[in-house]
C-alpha positions in Angstrom: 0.0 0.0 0.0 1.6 3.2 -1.3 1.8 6.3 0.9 -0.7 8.1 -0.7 -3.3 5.3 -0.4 -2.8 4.8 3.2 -3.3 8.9 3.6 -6.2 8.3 1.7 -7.9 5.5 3.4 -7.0 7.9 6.9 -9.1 10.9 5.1 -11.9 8.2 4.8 -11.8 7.1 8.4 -11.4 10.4 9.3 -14.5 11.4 7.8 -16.8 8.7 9.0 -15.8 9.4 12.8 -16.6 13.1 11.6 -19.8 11.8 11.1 -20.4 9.8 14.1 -18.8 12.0 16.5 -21.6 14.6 15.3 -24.8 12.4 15.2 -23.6 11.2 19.1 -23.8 14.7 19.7 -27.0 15.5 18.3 -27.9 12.4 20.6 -26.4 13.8 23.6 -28.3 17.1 23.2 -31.4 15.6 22.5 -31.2 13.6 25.8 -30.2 16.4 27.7 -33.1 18.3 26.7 -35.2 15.5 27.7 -33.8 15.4 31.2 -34.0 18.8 31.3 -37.8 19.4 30.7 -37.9 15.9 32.6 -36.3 17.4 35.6 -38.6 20.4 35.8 -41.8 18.5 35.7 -40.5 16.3 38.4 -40.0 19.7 40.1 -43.4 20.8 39.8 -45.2 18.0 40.5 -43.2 17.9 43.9 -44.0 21.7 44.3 -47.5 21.0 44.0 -47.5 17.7 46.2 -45.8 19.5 48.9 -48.7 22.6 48.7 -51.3 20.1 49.3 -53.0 19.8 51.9 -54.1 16.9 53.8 -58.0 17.9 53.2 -57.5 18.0 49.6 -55.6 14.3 49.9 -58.7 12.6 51.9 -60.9 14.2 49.2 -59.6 12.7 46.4 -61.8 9.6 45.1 -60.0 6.5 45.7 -60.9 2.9 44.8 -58.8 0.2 46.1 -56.1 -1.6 44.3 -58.3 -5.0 43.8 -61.0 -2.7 41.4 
């Protein structure tokens, strides 16, 4: 294999983990926004769990786990 092949077939690697390397981190980001906006729901509902009050627990209809 003659130099120039070999610095060839490196441009070609190169270029694939170019690729790869940028759809990983389109990936990445995507995830991270999910945990993001995953992470401030969580949030909220907790916020709202700890505002109620124990009234508004005993009101709320509840069947038990055999229906």
């Amino acid at each position: 294999m003659s130099t120039e092949e070999r610095i060839t077939e490196l441009e070609i690697r190169l270029s694939h983990q170019e690729t790869t390397i940028d759809e990983l981190n389109a990936t990445v980001f995507e995830q991270w926004q999910s945990i993001d906006s995953l992470t401030k729901e969580l949030l909220s509902l907790k916020n709202r769990m700890k505002a109620l009050t124990p009234s508004e627990i005993d009101d709320a209809p509840y069947l038990p786990p055999h229906y």
